[in-house]
C-alpha positions in Angstrom: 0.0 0.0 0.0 2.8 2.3 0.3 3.8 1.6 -3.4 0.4 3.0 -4.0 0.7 6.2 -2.7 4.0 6.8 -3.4 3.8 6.5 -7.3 0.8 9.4 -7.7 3.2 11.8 -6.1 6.1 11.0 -7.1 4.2 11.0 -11.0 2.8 14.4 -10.1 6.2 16.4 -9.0 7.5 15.3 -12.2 5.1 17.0 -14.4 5.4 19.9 -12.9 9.3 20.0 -12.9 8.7 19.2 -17.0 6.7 23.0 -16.7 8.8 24.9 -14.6 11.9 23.7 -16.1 14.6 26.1 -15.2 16.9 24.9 -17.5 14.7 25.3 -20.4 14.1 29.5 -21.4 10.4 30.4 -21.8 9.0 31.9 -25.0 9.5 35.9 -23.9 13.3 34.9 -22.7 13.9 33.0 -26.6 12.8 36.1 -28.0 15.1 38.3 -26.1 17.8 35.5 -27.1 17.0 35.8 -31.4 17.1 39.5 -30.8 20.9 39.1 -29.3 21.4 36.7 -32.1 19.9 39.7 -34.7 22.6 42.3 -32.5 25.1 40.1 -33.6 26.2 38.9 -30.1 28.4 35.7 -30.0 27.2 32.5 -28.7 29.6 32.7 -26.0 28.2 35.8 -25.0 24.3 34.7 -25.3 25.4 31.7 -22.9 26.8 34.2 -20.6 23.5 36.6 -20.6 21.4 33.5 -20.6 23.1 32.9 -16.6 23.3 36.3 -15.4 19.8 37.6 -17.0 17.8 34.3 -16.8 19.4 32.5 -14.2 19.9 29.5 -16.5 23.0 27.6 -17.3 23.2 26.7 -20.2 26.3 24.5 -22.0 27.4 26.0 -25.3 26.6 23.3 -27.5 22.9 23.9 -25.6 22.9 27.6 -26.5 23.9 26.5 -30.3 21.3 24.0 -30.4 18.9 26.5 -29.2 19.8 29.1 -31.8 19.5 26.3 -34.2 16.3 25.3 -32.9 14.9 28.6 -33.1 16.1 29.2 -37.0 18.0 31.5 -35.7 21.5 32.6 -38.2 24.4 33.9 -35.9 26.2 37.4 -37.6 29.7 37.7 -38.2 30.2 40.6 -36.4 33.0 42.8 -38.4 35.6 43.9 -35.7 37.6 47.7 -36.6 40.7 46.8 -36.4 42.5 50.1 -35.3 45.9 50.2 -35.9 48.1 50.8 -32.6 51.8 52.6 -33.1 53.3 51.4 -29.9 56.5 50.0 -31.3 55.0 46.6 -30.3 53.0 45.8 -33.4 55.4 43.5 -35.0 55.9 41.3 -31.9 51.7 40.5 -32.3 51.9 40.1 -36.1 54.2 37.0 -35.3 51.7 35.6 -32.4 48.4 36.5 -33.2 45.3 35.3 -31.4 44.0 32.1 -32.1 40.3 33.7 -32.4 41.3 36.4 -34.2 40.9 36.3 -38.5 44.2 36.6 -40.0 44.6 39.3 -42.8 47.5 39.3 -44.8 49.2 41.7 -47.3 47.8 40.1 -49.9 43.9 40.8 -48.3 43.2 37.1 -47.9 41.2 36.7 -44.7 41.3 33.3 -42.5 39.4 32.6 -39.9 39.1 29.2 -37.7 36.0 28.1 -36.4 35.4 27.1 -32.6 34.1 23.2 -33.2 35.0 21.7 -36.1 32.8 19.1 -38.0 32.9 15.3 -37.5 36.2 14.1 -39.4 38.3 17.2 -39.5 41.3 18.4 -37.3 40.1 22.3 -37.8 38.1 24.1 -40.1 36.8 27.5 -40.6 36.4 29.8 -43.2 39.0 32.2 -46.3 37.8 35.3 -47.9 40.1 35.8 -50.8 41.2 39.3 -52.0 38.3 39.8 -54.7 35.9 39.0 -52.1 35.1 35.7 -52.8 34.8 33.2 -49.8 34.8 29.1 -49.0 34.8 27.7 -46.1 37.5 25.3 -45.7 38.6 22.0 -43.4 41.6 20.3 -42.4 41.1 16.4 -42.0 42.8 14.2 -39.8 45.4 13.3 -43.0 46.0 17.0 -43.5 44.4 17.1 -46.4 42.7 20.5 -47.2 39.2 20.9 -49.0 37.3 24.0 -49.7 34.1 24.2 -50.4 30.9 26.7 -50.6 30.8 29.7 -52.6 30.8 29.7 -56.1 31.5 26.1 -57.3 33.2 27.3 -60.7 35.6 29.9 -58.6 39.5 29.4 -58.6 41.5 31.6 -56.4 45.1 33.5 -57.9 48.5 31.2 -57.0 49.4 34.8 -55.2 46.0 34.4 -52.5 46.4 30.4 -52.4 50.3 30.9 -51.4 49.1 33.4 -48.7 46.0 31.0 -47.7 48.6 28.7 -47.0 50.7 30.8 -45.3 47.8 32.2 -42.8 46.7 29.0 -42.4 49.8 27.3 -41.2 50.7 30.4 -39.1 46.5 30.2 -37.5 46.7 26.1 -36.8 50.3 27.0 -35.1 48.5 29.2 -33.0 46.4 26.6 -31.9 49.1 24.3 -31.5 49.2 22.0 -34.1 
């Protein structure tokens, strides 16, 4: 008889944890999230202002999900780079930060990406210096694919060479 009465409660606190999840945002907080996602905030920042403004932590791959789950398209927020003359600037040309794009003389921009897809070592995207971009991965043979963009589109020897050259000098910043 115990059994009895102890499986209607115990039934009955789990629906309403389902409700009040706290580690689930309600519909007002996800549209406060897609309008940081329209702002062009970072989904390391969104999983930081999802804790302090909502009191909910979230894991980053759960905050990505979310955005995902929502249709939700993360900007590429454009950084100014302002130039600093502090007689310093060529000791961070030669260790650059790992999340930073690379731009080189050439105006070949590489960028890494954060998680990489199944298969690869790293990945991430190249805009070459007539505009045109592909994202790009390293697999686990070093052997480098691009893809996206326009299918028919073959990049100058002069932006492949520096390519290669920001590439090698981003995965060293990672440590590979």
């Amino acid at each position: 008889m115990t059994e009895d009465s102890f499986e209607p409660n115990h039934s009955e606190n789990q629906g309403e944890s389902k409700e009040n999840s706290p580690s689930e945002p309600t519909a007002d907080q996800k549209k406060e999230i897609a309008s940081w996602v329209a702002e062009g905030i970072g989904l390391s920042d969104i999983q930081k202002k999802i804790n302090t403004d909502f009191g909910i932590v979230m894991t980053y791959m759960d905050v990505r999900f979310l955005v995902d789950d929502l249709n939700l398209t993360l900007q590429d927020a454009e950084e100014e780079v302002t130039p600093k003359d502090d007689g310093k600037d060529d000791d961070k040309e030669n260790t650059p930060s790992v999340d930073d794009p690379l731009t080189g003389a050439g105006g070949v921009t590489v960028e890494l990406d954060t998680v990489n897809p199944p298969g690869a070592m790293a990945s991430g995207s190249v805009i070459f210096s007539d505009g045109q971009s592909k994202k790009w991965t390293l697999d686990q043979y070093g052997r480098l694919g691009l893809s996206g963009g326009d299918a028919d589109y073959k990049p100058s020897d002069e932006d492949v060479a520096e390519f290669q050259k920001q590439l090698d000098t981003a995965l060293r910043g990672r440590g590979f």
